[in-house]
C-alpha positions as a Python dict, from the first residue, in 0.01 Angstrom:
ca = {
    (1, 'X'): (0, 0, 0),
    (2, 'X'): (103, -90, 337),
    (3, 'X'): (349, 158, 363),
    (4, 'X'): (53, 407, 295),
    (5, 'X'): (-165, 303, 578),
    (6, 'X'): (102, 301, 858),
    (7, 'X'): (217, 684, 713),
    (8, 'X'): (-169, 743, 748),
    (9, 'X'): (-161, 583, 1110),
    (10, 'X'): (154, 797, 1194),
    (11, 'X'): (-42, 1111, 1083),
    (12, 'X'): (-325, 979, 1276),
    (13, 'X'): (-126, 975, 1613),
    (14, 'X'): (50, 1287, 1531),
    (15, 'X'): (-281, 1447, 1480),
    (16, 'X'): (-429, 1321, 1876),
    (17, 'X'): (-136, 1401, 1987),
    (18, 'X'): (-144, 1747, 1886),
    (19, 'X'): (-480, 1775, 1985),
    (20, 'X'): (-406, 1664, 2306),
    (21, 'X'): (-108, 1903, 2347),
    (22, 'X'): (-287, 2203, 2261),
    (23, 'X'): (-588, 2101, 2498),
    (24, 'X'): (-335, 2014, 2776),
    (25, 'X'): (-203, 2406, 2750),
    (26, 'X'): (-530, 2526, 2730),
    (27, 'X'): (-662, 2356, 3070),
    (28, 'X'): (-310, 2496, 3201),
    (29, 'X'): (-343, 2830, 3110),
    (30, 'X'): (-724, 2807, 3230),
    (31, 'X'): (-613, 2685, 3540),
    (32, 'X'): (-401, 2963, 3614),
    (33, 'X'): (-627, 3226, 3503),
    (34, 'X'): (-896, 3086, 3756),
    (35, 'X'): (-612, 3035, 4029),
    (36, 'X'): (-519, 3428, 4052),
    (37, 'X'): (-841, 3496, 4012),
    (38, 'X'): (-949, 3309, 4354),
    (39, 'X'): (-647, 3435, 4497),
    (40, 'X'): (-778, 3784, 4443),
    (41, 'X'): (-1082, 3747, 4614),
    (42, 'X'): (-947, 3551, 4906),
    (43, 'X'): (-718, 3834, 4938),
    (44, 'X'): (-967, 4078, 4864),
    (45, 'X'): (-1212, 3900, 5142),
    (46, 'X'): (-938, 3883, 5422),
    (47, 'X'): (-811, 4254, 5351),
    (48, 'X'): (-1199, 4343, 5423),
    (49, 'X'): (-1277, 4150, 5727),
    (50, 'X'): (-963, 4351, 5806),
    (51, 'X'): (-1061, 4661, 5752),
    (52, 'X'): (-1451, 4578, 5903),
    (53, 'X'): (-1305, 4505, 6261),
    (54, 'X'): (-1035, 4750, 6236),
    (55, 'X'): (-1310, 4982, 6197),
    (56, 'X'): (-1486, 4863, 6474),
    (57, 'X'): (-1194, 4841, 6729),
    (58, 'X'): (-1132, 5191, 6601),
    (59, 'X'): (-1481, 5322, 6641),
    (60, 'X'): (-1541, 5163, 6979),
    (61, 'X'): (-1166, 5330, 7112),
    (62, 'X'): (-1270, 5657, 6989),
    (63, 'X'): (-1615, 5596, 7159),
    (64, 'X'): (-1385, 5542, 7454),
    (65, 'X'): (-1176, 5862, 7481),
    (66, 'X'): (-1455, 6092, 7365),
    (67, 'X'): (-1713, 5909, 7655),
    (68, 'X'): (-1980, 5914, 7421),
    (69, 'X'): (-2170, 5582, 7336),
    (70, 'X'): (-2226, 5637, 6977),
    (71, 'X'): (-1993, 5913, 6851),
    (72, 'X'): (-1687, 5670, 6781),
    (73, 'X'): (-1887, 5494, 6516),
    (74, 'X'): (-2074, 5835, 6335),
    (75, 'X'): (-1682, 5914, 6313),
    (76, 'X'): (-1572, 5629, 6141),
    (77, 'X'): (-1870, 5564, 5918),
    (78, 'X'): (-1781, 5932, 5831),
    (79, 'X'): (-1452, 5840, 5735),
    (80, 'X'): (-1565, 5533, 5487),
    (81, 'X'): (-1820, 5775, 5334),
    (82, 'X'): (-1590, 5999, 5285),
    (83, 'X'): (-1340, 5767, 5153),
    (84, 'X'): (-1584, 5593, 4920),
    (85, 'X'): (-1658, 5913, 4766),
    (86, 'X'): (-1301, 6028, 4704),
    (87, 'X'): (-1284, 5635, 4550),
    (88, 'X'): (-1594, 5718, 4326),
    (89, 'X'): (-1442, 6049, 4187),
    (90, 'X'): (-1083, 5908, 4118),
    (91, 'X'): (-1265, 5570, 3951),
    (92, 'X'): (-1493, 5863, 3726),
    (93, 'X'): (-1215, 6087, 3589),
    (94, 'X'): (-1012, 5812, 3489),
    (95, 'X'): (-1263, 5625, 3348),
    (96, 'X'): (-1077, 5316, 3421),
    (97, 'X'): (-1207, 5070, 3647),
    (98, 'X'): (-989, 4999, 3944),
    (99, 'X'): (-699, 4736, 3961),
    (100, 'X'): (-732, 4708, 3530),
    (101, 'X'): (-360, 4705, 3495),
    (102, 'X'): (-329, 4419, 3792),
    (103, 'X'): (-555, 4204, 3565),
    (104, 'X'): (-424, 4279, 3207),
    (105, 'X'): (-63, 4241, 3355),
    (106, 'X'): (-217, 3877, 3447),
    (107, 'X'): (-350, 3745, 3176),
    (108, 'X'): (-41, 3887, 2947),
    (109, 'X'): (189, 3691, 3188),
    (110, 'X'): (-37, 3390, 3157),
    (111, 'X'): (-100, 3359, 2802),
    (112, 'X'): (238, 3495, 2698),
    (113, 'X'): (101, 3785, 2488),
    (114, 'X'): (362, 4010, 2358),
    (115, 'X'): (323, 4348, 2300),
    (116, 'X'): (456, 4367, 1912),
    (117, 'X'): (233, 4167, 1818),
    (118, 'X'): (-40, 4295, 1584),
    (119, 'X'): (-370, 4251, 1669),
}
């Protein structure tokens, strides 16, 4: 009978340790999801700020060499209307949102997803 209850206390330990295993890869993989996601928009945020004061500095030197006070920045708000459009027509006949691919390639890498695999 003894013999019983410490097999029963192995499977026990075996069990929480499993269970702890599986919830230790879980808060891993988590972790790393949420970590490339932040990374994204940090990058995204910096890469804007970028672009915001480049377009200023640009809009201000055009306003410069043209010697008209406002005619820089009707230029380059122009230009990001313009751009954003071209963006919004690319983004509609693909019917794929942007950056898709950056994100799936992610979370394959992360949770080890392979391709064969039948879903």
């Amino acid at each position: 009978m003894e013999s019983l209850n410490e097999i029963k206390d192995s499977l026990r330990s075996i069990f929480k340790d499993e269970v702890q295993l599986y919830t230790l890869k879980g808060v891993e993989k988590a972790s790393l999801f949420l970590g490339i996601i932040a990374t994204f928009f940090i990058v995204t945020i910096v890469v804007l700020l970028g672009i915001i004061f480049g377009s200023i500095a640009l809009a201000k030197y055009l306003n410069g060499r043209l010697d008209h006070e406002y005619m820089g920045y009707l230029i380059v708000a122009g230009a990001d209307v313009l751009l954003a459009v071209l963006l919004l027509i690319m983004v509609a006949r693909r019917k794929i949102p942007l950056l898709t691919n950056l994100f799936v390639r992610a979370i394959v890498s992360i949770f080890k997803i392979n391709e064969d695999e039948d879903q």
